[in-house]
C-alpha positions as CSV (number, residue, x, y, z in Angstrom):
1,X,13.0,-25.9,-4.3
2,X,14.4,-23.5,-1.9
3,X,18.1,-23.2,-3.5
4,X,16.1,-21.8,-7.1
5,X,14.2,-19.3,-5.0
6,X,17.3,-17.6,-3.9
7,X,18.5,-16.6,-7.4
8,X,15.2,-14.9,-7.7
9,X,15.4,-13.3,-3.4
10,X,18.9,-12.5,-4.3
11,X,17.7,-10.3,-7.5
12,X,14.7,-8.5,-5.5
13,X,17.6,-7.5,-2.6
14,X,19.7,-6.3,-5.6
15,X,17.0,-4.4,-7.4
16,X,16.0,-2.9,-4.0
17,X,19.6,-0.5,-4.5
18,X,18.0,0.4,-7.5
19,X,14.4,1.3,-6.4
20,X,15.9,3.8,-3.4
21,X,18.5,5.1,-5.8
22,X,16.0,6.0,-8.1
23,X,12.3,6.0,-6.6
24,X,13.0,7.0,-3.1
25,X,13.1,10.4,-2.0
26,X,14.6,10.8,1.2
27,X,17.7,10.1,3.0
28,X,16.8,6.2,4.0
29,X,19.7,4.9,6.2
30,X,21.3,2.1,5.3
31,X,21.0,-1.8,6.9
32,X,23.9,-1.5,9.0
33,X,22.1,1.6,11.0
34,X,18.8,-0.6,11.6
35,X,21.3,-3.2,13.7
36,X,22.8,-0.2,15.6
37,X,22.0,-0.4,19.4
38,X,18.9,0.8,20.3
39,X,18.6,4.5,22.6
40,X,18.8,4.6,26.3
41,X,14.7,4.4,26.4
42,X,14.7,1.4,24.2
43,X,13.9,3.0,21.0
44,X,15.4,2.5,17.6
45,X,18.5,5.5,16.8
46,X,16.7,5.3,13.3
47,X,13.4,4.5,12.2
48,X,13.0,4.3,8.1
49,X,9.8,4.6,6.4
50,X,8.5,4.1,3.0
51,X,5.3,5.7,2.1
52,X,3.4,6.7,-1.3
53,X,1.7,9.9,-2.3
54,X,-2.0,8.9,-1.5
55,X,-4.1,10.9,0.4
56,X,-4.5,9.1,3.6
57,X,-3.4,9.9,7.3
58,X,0.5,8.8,6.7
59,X,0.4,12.0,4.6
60,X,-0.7,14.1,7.6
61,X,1.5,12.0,10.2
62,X,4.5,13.1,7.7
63,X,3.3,16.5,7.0
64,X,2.8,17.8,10.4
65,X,5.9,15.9,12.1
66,X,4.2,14.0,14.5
67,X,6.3,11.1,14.9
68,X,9.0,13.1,14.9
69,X,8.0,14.6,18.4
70,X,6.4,11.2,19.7
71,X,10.3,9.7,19.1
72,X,12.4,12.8,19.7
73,X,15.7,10.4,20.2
74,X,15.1,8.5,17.2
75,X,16.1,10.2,13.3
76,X,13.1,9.4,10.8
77,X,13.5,9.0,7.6
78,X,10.7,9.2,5.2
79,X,11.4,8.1,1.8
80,X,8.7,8.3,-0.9
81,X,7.9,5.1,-3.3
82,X,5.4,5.0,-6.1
83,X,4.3,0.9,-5.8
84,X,3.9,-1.5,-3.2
85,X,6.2,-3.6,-5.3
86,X,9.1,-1.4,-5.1
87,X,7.9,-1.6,-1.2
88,X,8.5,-5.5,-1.2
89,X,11.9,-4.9,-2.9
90,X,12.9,-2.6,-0.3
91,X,11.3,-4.6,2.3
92,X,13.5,-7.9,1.0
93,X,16.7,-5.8,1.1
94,X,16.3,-4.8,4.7
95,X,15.8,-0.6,3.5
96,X,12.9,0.4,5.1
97,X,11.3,-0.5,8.5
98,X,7.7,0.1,8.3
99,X,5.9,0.6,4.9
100,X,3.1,1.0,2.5
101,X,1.7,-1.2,0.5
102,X,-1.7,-2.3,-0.9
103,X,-2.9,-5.4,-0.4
104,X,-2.1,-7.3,-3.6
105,X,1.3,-6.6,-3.1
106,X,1.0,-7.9,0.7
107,X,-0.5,-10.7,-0.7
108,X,2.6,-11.6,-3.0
109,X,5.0,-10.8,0.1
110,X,3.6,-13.0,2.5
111,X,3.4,-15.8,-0.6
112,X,6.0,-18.1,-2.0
113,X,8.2,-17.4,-3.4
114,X,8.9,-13.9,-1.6
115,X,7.9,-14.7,2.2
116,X,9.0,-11.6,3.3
117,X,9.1,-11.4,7.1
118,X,6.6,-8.9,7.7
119,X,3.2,-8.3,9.2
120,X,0.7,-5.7,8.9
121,X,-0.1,-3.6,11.6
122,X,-2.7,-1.0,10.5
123,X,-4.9,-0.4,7.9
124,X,-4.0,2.7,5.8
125,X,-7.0,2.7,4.0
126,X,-9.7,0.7,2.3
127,X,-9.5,1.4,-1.2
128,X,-12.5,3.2,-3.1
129,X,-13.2,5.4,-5.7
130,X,-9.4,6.3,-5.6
131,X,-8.1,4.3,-7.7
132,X,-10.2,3.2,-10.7
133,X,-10.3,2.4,-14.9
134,X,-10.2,5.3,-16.9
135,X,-10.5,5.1,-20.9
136,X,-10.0,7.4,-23.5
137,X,-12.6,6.6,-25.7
138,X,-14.5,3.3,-24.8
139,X,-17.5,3.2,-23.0
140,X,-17.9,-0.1,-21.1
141,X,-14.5,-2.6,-20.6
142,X,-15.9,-5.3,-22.5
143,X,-15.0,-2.1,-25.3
144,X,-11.2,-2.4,-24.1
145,X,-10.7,-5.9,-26.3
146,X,-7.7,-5.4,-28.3
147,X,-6.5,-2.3,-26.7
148,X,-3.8,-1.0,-24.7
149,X,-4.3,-0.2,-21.0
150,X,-1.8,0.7,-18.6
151,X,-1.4,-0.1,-14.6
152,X,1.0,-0.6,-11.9
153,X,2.4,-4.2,-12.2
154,X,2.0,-6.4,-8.3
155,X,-0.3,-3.4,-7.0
156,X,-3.7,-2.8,-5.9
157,X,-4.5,-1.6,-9.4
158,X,-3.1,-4.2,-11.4
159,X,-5.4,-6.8,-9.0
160,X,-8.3,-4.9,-9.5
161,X,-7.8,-4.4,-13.4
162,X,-7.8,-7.8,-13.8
163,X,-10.7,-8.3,-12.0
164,X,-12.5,-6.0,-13.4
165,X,-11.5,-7.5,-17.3
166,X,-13.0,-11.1,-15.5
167,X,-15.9,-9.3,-14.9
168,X,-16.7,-8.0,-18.5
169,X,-15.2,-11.6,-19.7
170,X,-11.9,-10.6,-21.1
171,X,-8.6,-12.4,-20.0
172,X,-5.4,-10.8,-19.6
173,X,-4.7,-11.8,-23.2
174,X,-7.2,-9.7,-24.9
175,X,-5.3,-6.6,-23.9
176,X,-2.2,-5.3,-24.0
177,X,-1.1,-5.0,-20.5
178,X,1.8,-1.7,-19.7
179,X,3.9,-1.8,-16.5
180,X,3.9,2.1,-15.5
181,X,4.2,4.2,-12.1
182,X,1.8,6.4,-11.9
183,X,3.6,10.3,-12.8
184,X,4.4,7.6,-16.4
185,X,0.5,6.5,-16.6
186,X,0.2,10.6,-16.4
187,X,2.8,11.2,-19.1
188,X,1.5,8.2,-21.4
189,X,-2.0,9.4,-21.1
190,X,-1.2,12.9,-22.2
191,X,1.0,11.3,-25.2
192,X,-2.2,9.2,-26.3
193,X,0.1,6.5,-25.8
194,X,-2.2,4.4,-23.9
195,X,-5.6,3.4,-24.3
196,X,-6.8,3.2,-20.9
197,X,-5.3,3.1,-17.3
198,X,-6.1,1.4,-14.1
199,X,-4.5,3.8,-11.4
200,X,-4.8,6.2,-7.9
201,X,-5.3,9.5,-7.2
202,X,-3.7,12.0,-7.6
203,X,-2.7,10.8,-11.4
204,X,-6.2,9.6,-11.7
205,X,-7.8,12.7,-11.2
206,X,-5.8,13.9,-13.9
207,X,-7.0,11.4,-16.2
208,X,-10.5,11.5,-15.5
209,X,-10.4,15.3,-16.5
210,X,-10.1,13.7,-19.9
211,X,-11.2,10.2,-19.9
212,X,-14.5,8.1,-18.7
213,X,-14.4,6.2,-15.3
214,X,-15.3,2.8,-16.2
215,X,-15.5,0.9,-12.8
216,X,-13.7,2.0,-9.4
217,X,-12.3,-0.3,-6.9
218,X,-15.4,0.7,-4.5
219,X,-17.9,-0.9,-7.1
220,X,-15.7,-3.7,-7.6
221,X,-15.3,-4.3,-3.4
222,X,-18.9,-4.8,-3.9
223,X,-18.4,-7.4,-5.5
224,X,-15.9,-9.0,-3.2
225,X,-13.2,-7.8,-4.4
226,X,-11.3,-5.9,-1.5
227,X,-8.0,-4.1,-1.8
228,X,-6.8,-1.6,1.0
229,X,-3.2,0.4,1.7
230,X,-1.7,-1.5,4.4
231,X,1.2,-0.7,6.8
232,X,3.8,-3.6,6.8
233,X,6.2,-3.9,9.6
234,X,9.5,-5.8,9.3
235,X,8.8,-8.6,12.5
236,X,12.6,-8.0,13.2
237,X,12.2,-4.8,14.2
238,X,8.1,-4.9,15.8
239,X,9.7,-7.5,17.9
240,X,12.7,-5.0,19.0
241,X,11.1,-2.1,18.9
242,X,7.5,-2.5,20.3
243,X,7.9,1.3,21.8
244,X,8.6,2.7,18.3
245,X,5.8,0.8,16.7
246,X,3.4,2.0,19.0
247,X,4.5,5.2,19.2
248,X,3.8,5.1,15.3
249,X,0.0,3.5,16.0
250,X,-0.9,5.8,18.0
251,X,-0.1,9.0,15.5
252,X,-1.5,7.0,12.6
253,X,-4.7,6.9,14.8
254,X,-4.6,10.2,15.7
255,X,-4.6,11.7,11.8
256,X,-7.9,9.8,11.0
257,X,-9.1,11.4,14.4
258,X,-8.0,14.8,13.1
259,X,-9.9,14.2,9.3
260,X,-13.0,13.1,11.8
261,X,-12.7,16.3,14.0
262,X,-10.7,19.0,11.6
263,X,-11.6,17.9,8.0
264,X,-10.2,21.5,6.9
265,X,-6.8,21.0,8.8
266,X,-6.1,17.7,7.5
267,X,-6.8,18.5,4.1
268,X,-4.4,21.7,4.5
269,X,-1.8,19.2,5.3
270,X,-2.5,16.3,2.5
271,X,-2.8,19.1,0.4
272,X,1.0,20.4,1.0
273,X,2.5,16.9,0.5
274,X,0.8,16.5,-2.6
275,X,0.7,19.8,-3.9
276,X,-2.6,20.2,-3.9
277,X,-5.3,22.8,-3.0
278,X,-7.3,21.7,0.5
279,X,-10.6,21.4,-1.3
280,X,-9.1,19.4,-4.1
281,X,-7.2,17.3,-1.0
282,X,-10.2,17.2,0.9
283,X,-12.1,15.7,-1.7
284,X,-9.6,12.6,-2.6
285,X,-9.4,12.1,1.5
286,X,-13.2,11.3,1.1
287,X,-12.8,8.9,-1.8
288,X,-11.3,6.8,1.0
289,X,-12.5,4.9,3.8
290,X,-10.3,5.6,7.0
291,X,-10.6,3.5,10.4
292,X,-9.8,4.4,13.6
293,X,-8.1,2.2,15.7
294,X,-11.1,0.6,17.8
295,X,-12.5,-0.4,14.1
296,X,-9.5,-1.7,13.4
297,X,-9.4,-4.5,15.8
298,X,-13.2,-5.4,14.7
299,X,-13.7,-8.6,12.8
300,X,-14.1,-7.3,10.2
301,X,-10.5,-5.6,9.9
302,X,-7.6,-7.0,11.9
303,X,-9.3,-8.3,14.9
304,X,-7.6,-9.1,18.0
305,X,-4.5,-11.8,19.1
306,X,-7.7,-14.2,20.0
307,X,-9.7,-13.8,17.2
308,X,-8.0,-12.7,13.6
309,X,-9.9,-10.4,11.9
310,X,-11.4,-11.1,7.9
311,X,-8.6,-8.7,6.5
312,X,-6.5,-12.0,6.7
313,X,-9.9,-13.8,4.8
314,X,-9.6,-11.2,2.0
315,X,-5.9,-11.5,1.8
316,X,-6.2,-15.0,1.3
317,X,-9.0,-14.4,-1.4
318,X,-6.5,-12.8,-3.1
319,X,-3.8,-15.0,-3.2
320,X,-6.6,-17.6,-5.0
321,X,-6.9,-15.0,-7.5
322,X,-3.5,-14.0,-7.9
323,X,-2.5,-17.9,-8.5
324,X,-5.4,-18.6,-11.3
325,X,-3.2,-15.3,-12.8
326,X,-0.1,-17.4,-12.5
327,X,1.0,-14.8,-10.4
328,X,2.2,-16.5,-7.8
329,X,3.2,-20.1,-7.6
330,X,0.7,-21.7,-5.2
331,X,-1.8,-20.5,-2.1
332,X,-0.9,-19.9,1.1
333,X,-2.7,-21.5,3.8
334,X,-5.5,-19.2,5.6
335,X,-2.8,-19.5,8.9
336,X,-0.1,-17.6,6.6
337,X,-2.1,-14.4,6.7
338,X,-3.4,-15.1,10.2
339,X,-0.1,-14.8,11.7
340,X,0.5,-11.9,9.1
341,X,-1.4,-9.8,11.0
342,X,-0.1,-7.7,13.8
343,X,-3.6,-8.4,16.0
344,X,-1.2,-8.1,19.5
345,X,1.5,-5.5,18.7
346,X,-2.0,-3.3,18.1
347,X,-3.4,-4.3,21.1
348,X,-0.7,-3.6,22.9
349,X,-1.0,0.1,21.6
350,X,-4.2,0.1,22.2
351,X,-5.2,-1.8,24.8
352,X,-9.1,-0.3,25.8
C-alpha cells in the first residue's frame, strides 16, 4: 500500500508550490532556510507561519508584532492562506512551520493517507456562530434538495455542511456540492451563482446581509458536532525549536488575555488585519469561543502529557464521520490523535 500513497504525497508537495505561489501572501522562506543552523540562543534564523483571515488572537499576535519582539533574532514570515487544506499542502511540502487549520482538515492530516507529521499545540478557537449555512431563498435545509450550495472542500465548513444535510436527512447526493475559497463563495453569492453557502466570517457576514442563517456550527456543536481552528506544529521543528514554540504560546496566550482585559484594543487590531471597523471586529471576536492557556490543558481541551485531553476524542469522532463520507480511507486509532496533541510542549510553556 505505501508505494501508491506516494504518487498521491508526491502531488500534495507539488501542489503546495502552487498554493504559496498563488494563496499565500507573504514572503515564506523556502525549505532549505528551515534546515539552516539555528541562532546563538537556540532559536530558529526563520520561523514561517501560515494563518487565515479569522478573527481570533493569531490576528492580534500578527497585527501588533508580538512575536516579532519575543524572537528578535529570528525573521517571521507570515503568509496568509484561505483553507486548512491548502495548510496541509503546505504542511506536506515542508513551507510553513506552524499553522492554521480547523479541525476537519487536522483530522485528514493526521489520517491515512496524508500522515503529516504534525501536532497541535493550541487551540485557536472553538468554532461557533462564525462559520454557518446561509441560503438565498430556502427556509429550512431539508429546502436545499436539488440545489446548489457552495463550501470550502477538507475544511471545517465542508464537515459541518455535511453534517448538517445528515441532520435534515439529505446525503451529499441530493445537492450539488461547489469547492470555493471563501472571497469566491463572496463573488458567487453576489453573481446568484450559488444557492446557498456553508462558510466563516468575514465572507459570511456578507452573505447573511442578504441570505437566511440556517444552522451555525454553534447549534450543530450541540449536537456533538465539534469543529475548532487549531495550531499545527511541524514535530521536526517543536522538537528543535522548543524555545521558538513557546515563545509563540505564550503570545498566543497573551492576545486572548488582551480580548479578556481590552476588548476595545483587540478589536482595533483584528479590525486592521481584516479591514474591518472595531465594532464590526469586536462583534465576530465574540462569535468565537477563545481559551486561555490554563483551559487549554483541561480535559476537556488538550489536557496534559498524563492525561490527553477530549479534543483528541472529538478528532477522532471526526475521522468516523469523515470515513462513512468516503473521505478518508479508514479510522485512525484513538492513540493517533493522542499523540497528535502537543499536551507536553504546552506544558513546558506553561508549566503552573
Amino acid at each position: 500500500m505505501r508505494h501508491r500513497l506516494l504518487p498521491a504525497l508526491a502531488a500534495l508537495a507539488t501542489a503546495a508550490t502552487l498554493t504559496l505561489s498563488g494563496c499565500a501572501s507573504g514572503t515564506g522562506a523556502g525549505a532549505a532556510q528551515a534546515d539552516a543552523p539555528p541562532n546563538p540562543d537556540g532559536t530558529p534564523r526563520t520561523l514561517r507561519i501560515g494563518y487565515q483571515a479569522i478573527p481570533n488572537g493569531d490576528l492580534i499576535v500578527k497585527d501588533l508584532r508580538w512575536l516579532e519582539q519575543a524572537l528578535p533574532h529570528t525573521r517571521i514570515t507570515w503568509s496568509r492562506f484561505e483553507s486548512g487544506g491548502d495548510v496541509n499542502t503546505a504542511m506536506v511540502a515542508g513551507s510553513i512551520d506552524i499553522g492554521l487549520a480547523g479541525s476537519s482538515p487536522v483530522t485528514r492530516g493526521l489520517s491515512a493517507p496524508l500522515n503529516i507529521r504534525y501536532k497541535v499545540p493550541w487551540i485557536f478557537d472553538v468554532i461557533g456562530e462564525n462559520e454557518a449555512l446561509v441560503a438565498r431563498t430556502a427556509t429550512t435545509v431539508g429546502a436545499l434538495k436539488g440545489r446548489k450550495i457552495a463550501t470550502s472542500f477538507s475544511s471545517t465548513a465542508h464537515y459541518s455542511l455535511l453534517a448538517a444535510l445528515g441532520e435534515a436527512g439529505l446525503t451529499e447526493g441530493d445537492v450539488t456540492l461547489v469547492d470555493l475559497e471563501p472571497p469566491d463563495i463572496q463573488a458567487a453569492w453576489t453573481r446568484g451563482d450559488i444557492d446557498a453557502a456553508y462558510t466563516w466570517t468575514p465572507v459570511l457576514g456578507e452573505l447573511r446581509k442578504t441570505g437566511k442563517t440556517l444552522v451555525t456550527s454553534e447549534q450543530l456543536a450541540a449536537k456533538g458536532k465539534v469543529t475548532a481552528d487549531l495550531a499545527v506544529v511541524r514535530t521536526a521543528f517543536a522538537d528543535k525549536y522548543p524555545k521558538a514554540l513557546s515563545a509563540w504560546l505564550t503570545q498566543q496566550d497573551r492576545a486572548v488575555r488582551l480580548v479578556r482585559s481590552d476588548r476595545n484594543a483587540a478589536a482595533a487590531a483584528v479590525g486592521r488585519q481584516l479591514n474591518l471597523p472595531p465594532a464590526e471586529a469586536a462583534r465576530q471576536i465574540d462569535q468565537l469561543v477563545l481559551l486561555d492557556a490554563r483551559q487549554q490543558a483541561g480535559p476537556d481541551y488538550l489536557g496534559t502529557p498524563g492525561a490527553p485531553g477530549r479534543l483528541a476524542a472529538d478528532l477522532h469522532n471526526a475521522a468516523r464521520f469523515l470515513h462513512g463520507q468516503k473521505k478518508i480511507p479508514s479510522v485512525p486509532d484513538l492513540s493517533v490523535f493522542q499523540q497528535g496533541l502537543a499536551t507536553k510542549e504546552l506544558h513546558d510553556a506553561f508549566p503552573g
